[in-house]
CHARMM internal coordinates of N, CA and C (Angstrom, degrees):
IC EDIT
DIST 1 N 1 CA 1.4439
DIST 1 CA 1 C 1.5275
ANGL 1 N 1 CA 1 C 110.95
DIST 1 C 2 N 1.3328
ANGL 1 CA 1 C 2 N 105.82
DIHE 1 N 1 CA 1 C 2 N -39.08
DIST 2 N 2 CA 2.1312
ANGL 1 C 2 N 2 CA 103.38
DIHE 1 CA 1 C 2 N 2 CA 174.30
DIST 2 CA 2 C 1.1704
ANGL 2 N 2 CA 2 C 112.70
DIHE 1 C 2 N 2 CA 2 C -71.84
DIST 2 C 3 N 1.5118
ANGL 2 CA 2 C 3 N 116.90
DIHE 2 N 2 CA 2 C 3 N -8.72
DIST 3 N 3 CA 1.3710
ANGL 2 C 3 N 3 CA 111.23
DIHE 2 CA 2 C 3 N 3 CA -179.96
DIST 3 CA 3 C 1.7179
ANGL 3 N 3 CA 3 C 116.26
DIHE 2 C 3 N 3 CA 3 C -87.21
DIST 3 C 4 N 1.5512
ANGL 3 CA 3 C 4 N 90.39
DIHE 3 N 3 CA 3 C 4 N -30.39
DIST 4 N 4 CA 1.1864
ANGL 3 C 4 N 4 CA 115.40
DIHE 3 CA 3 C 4 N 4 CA -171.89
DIST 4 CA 4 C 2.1063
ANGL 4 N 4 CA 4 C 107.17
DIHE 3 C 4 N 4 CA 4 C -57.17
DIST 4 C 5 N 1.6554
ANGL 4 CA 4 C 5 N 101.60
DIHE 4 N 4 CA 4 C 5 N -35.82
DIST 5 N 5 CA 1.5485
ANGL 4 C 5 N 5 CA 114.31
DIHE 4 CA 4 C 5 N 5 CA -168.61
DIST 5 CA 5 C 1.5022
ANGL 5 N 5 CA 5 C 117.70
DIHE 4 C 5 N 5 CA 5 C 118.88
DIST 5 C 6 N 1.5870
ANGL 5 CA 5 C 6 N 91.19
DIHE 5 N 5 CA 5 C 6 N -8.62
DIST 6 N 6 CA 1.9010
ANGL 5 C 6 N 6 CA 102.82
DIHE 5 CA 5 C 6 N 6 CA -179.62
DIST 6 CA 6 C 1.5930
ANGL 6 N 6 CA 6 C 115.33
DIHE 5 C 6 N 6 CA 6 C -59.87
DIST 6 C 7 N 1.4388
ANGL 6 CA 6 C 7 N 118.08
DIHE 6 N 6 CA 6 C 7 N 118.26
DIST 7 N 7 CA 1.5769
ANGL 6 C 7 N 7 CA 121.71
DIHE 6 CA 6 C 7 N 7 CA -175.17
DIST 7 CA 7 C 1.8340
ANGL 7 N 7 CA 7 C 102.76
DIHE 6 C 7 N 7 CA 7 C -41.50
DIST 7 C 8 N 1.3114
ANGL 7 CA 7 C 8 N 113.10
DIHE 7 N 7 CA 7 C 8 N 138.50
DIST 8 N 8 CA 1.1310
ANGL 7 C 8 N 8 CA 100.32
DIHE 7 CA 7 C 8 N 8 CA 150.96
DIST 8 CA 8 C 1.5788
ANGL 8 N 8 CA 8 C 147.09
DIHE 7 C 8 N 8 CA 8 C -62.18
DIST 8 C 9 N 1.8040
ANGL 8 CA 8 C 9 N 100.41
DIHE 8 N 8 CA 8 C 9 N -23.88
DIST 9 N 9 CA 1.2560
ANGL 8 C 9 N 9 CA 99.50
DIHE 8 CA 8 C 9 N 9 CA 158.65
DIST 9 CA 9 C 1.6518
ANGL 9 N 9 CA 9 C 136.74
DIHE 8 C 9 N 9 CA 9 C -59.41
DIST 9 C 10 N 1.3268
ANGL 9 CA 9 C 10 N 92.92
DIHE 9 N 9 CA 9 C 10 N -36.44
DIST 10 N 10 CA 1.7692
ANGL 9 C 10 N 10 CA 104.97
DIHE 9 CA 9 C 10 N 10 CA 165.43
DIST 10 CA 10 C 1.4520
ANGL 10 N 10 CA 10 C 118.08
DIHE 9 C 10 N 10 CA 10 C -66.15
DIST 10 C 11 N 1.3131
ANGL 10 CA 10 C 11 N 119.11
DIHE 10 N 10 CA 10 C 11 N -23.18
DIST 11 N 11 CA 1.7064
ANGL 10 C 11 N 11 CA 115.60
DIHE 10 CA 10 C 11 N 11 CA 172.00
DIST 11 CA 11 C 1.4307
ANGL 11 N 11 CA 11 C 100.51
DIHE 10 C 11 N 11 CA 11 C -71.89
DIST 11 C 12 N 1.6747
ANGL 11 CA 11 C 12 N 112.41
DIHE 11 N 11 CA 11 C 12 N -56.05
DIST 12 N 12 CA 1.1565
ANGL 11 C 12 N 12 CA 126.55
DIHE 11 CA 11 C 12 N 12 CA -156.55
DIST 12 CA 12 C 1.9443
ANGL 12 N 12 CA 12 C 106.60
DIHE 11 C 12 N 12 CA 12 C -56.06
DIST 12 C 13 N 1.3055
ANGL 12 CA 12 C 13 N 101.58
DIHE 12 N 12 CA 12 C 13 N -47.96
DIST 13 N 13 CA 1.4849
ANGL 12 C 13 N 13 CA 94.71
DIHE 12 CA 12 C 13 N 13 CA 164.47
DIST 13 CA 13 C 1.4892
ANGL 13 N 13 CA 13 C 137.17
DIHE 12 C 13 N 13 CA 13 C -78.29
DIST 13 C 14 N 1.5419
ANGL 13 CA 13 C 14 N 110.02
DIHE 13 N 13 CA 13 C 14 N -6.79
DIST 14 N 14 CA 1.3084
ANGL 13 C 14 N 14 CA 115.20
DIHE 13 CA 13 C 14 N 14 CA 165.67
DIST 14 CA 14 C 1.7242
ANGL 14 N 14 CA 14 C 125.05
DIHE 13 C 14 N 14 CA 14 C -67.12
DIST 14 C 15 N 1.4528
ANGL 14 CA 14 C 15 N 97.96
DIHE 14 N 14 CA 14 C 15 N -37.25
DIST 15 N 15 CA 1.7077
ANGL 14 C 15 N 15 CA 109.56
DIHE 14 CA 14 C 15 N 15 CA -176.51
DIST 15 CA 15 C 1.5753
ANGL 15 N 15 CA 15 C 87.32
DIHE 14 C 15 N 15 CA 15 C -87.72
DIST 15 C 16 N 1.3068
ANGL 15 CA 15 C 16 N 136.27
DIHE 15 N 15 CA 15 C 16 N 23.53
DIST 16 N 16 CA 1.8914
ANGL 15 C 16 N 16 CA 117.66
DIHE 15 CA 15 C 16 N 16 CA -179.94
DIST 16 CA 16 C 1.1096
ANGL 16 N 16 CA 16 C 113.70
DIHE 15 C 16 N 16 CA 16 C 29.52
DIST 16 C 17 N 1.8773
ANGL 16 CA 16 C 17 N 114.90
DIHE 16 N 16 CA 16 C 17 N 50.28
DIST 17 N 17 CA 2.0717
ANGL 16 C 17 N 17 CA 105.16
DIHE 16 CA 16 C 17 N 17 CA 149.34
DIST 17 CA 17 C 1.5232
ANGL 17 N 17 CA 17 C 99.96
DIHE 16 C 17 N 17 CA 17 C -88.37
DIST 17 C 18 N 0.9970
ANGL 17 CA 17 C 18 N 105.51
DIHE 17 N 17 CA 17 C 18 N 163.92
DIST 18 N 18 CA 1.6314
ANGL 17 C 18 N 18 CA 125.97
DIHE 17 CA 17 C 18 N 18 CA 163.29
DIST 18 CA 18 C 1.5600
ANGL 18 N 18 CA 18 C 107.96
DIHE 17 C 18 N 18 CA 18 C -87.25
DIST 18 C 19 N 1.4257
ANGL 18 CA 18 C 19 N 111.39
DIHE 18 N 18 CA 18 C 19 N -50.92
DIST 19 N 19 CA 1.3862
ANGL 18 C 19 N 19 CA 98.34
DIHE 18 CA 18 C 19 N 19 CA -160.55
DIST 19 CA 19 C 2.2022
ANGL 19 N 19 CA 19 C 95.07
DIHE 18 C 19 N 19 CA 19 C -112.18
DIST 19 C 20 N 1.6352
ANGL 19 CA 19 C 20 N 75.26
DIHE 19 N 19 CA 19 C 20 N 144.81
DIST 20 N 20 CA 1.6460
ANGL 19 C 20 N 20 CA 85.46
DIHE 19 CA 19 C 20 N 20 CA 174.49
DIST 20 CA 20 C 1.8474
ANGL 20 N 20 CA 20 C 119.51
DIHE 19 C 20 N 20 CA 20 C -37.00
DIST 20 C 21 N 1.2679
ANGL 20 CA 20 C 21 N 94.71
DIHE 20 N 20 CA 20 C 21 N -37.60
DIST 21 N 21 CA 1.1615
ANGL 20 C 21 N 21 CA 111.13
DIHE 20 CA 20 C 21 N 21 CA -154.55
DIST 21 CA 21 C 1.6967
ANGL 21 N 21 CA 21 C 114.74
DIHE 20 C 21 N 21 CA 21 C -60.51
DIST 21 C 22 N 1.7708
ANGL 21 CA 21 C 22 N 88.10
DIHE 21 N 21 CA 21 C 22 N -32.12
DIST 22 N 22 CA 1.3939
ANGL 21 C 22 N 22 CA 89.76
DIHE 21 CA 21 C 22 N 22 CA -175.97
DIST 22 CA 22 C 1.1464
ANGL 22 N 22 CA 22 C 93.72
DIHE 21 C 22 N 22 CA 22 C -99.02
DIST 22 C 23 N 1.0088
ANGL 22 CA 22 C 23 N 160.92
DIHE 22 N 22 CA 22 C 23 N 0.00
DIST 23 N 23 CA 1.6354
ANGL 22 C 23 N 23 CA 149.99
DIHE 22 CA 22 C 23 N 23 CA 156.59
DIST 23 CA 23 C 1.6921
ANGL 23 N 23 CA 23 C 110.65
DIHE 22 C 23 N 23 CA 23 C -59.85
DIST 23 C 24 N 1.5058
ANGL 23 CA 23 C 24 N 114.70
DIHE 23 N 23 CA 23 C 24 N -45.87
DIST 24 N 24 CA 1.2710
ANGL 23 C 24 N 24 CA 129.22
DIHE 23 CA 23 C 24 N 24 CA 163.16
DIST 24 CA 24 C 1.8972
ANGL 24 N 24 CA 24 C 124.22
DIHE 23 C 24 N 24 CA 24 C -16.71
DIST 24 C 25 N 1.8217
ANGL 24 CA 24 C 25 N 95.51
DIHE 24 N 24 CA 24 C 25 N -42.69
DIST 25 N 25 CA 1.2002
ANGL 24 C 25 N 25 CA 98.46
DIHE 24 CA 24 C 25 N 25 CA -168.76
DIST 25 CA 25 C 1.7721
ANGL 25 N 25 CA 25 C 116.82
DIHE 24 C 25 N 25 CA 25 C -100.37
DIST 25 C 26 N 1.8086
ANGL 25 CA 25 C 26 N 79.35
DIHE 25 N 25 CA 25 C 26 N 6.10
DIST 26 N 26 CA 1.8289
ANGL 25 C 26 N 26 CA 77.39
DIHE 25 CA 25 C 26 N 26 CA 175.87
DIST 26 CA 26 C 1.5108
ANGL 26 N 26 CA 26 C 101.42
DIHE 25 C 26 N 26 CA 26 C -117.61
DIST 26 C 27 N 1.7251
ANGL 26 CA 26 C 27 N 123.54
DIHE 26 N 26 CA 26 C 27 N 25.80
DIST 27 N 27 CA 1.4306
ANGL 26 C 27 N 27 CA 117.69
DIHE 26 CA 26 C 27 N 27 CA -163.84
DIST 27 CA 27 C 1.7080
ANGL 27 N 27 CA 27 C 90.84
DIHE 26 C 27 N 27 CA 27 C -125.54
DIST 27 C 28 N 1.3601
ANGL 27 CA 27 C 28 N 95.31
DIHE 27 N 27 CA 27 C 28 N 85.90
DIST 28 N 28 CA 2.0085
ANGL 27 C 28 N 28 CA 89.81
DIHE 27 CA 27 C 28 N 28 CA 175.58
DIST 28 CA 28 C 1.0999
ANGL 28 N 28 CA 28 C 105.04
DIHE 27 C 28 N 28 CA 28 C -116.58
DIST 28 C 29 N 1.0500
ANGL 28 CA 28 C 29 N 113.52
DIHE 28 N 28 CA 28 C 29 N 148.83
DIST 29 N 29 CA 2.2074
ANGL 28 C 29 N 29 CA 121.60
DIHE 28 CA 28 C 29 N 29 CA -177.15
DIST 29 CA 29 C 1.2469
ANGL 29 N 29 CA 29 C 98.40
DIHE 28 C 29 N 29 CA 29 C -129.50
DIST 29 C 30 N 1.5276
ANGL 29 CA 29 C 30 N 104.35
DIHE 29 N 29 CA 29 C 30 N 138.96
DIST 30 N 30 CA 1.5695
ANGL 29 C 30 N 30 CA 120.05
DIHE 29 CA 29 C 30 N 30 CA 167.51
DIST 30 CA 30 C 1.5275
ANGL 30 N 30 CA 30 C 118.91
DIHE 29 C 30 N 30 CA 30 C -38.73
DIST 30 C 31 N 1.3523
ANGL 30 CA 30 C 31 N 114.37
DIHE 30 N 30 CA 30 C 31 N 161.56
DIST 31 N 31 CA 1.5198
ANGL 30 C 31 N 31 CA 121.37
DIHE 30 CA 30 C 31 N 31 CA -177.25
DIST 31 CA 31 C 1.4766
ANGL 31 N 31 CA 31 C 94.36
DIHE 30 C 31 N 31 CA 31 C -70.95
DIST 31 C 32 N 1.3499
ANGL 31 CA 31 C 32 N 122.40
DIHE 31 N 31 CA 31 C 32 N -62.61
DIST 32 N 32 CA 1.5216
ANGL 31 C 32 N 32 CA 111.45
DIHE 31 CA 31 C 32 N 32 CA 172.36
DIST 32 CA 32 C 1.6172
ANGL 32 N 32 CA 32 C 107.98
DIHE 31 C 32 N 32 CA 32 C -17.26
DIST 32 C 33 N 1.0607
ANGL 32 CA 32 C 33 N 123.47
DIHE 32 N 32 CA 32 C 33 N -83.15
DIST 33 N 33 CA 1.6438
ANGL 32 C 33 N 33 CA 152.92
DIHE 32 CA 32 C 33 N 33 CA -127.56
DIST 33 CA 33 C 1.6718
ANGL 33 N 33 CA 33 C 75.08
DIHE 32 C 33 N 33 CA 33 C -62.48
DIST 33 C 34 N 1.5297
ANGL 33 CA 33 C 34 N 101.50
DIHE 33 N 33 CA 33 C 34 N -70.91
DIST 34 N 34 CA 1.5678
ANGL 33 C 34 N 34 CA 104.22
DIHE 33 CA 33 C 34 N 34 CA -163.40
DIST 34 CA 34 C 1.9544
ANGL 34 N 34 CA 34 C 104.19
DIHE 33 C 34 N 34 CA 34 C -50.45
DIST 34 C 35 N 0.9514
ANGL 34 CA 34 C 35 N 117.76
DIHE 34 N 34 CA 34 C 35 N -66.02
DIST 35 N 35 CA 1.5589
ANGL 34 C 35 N 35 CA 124.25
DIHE 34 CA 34 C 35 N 35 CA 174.21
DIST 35 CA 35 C 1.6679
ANGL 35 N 35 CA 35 C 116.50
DIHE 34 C 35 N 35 CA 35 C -32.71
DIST 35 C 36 N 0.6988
ANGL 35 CA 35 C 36 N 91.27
DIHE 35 N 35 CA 35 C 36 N -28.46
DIST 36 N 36 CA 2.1737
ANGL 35 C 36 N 36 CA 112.78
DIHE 35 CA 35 C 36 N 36 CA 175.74
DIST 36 CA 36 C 1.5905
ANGL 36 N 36 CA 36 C 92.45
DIHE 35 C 36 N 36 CA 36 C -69.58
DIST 36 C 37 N 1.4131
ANGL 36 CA 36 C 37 N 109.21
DIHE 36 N 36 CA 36 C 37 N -74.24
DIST 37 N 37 CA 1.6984
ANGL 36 C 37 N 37 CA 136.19
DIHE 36 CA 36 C 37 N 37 CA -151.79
DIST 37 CA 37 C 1.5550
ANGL 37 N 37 CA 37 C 74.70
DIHE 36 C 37 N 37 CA 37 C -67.58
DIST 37 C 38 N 0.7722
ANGL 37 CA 37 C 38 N 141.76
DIHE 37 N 37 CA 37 C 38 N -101.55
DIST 38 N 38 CA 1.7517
ANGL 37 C 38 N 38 CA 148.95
DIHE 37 CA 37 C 38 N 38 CA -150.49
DIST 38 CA 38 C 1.5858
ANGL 38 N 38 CA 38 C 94.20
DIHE 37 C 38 N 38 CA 38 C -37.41
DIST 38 C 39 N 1.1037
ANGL 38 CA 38 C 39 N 125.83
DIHE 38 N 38 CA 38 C 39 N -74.92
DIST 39 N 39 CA 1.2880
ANGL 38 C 39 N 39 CA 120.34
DIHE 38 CA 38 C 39 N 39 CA -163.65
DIST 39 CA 39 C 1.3517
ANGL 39 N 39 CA 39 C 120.72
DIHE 38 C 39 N 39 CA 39 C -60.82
DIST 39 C 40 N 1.8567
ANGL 39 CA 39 C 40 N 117.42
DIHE 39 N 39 CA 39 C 40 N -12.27
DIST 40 N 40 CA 1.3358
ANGL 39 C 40 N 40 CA 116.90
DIHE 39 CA 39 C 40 N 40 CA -166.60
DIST 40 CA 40 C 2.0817
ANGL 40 N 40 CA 40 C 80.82
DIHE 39 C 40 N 40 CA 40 C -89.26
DIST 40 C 41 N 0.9904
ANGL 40 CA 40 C 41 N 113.58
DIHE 40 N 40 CA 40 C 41 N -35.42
DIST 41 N 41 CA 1.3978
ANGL 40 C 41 N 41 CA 133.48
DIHE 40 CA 40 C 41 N 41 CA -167.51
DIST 41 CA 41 C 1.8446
ANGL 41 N 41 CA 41 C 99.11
DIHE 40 C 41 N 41 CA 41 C -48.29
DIST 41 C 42 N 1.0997
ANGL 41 CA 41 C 42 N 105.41
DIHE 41 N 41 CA 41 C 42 N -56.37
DIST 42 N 42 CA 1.4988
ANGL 41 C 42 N 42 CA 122.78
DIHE 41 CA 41 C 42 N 42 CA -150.64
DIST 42 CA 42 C 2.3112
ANGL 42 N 42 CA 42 C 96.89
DIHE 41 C 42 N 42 CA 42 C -93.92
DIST 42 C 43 N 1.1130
ANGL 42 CA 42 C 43 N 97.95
DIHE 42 N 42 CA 42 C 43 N -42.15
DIST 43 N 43 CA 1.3702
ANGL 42 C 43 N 43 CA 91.53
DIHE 42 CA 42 C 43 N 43 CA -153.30
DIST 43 CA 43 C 1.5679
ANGL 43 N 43 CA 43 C 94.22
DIHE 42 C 43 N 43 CA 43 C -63.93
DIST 43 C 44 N 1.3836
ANGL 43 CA 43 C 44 N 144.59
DIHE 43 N 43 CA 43 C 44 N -25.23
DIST 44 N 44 CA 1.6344
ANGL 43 C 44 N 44 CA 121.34
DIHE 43 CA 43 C 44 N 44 CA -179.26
DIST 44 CA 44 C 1.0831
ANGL 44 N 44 CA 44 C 114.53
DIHE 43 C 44 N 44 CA 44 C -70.57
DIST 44 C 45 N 1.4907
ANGL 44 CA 44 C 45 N 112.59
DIHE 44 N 44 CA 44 C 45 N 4.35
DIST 45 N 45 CA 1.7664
ANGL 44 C 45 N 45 CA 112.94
DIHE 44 CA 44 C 45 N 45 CA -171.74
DIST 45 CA 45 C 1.8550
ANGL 45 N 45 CA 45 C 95.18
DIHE 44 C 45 N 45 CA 45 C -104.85
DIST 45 C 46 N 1.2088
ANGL 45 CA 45 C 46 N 105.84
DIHE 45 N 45 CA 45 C 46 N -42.34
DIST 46 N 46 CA 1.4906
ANGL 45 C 46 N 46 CA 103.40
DIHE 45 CA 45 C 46 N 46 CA 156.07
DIST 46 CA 46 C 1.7079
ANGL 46 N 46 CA 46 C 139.97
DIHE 45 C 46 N 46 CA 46 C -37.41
DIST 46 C 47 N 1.4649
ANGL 46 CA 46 C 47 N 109.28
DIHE 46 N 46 CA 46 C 47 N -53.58
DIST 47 N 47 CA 1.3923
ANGL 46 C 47 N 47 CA 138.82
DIHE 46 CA 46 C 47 N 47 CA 179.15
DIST 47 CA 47 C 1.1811
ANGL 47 N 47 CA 47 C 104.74
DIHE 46 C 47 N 47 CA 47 C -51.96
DIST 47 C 48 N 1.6257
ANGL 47 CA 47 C 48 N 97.52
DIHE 47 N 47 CA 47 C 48 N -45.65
DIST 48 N 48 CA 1.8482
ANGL 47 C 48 N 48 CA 108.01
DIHE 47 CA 47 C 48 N 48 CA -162.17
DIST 48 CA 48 C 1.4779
ANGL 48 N 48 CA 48 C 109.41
DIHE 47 C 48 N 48 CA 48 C -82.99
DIST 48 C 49 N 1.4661
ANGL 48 CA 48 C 49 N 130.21
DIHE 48 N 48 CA 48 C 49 N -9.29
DIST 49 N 49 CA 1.0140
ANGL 48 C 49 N 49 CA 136.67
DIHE 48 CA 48 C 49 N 49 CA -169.57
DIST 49 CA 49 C 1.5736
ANGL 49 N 49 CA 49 C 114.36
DIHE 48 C 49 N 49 CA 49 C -55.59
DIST 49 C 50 N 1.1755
ANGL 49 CA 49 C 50 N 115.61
DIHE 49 N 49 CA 49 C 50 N 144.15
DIST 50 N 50 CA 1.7306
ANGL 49 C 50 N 50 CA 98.16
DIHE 49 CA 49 C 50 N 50 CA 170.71
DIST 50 CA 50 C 1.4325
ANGL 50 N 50 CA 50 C 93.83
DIHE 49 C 50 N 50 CA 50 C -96.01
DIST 50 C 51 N 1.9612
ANGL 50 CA 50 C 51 N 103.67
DIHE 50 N 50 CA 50 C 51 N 166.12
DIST 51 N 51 CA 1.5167
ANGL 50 C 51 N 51 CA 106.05
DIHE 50 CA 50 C 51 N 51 CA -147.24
DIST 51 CA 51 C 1.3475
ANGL 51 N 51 CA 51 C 89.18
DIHE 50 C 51 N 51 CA 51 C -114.20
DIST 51 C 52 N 1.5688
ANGL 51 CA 51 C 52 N 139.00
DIHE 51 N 51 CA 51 C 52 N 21.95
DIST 52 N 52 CA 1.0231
ANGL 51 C 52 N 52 CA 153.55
DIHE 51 CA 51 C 52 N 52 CA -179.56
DIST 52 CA 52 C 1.8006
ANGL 52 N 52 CA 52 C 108.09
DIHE 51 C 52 N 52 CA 52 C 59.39
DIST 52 C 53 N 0.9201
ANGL 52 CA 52 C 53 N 131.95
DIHE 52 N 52 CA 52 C 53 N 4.06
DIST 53 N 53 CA 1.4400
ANGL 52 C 53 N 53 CA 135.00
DIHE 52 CA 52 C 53 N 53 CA 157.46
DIST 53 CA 53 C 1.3012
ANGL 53 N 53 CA 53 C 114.10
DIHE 52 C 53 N 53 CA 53 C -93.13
DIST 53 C 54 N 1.7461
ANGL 53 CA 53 C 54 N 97.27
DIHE 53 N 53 CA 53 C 54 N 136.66
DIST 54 N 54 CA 1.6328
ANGL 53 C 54 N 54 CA 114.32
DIHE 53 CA 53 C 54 N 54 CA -173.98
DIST 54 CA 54 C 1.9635
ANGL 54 N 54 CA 54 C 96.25
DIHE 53 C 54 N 54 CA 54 C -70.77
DIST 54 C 55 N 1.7374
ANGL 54 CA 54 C 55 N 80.30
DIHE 54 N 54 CA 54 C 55 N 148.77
DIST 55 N 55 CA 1.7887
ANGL 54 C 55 N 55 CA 102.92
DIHE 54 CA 54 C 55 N 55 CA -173.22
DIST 55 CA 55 C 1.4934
ANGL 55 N 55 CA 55 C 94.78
DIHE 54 C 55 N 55 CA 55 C -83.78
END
COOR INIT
IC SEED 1 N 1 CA 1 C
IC BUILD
């Protein structure tokens, strides 16, 4: 379902935890998924970098 885009709050209240925490341990995503999420995460901070050569 996290892979899917489903809020964690909506999982988290479907299985009735209260606390994030324990929802945490039933919310694991593939190495893909995470490698996707990180890199979509990271690369506009990349892009934006200056490339150390004068404009």
């Amino acid at each position: 379902m996290t892979e899917n885009g489903i809020d964690r709050r909506f999982i988290q209240q479907q299985v009735g935890h209260e606390c994030d925490s324990s929802t945490a341990v039933y919310t694991h995503v593939s190495d893909d998924f995470m490698n996707t999420a990180l890199s979509n995460a990271l690369n506009p901070a990349f892009d934006e970098a200056p490339t150390g050569k004068d404009r």
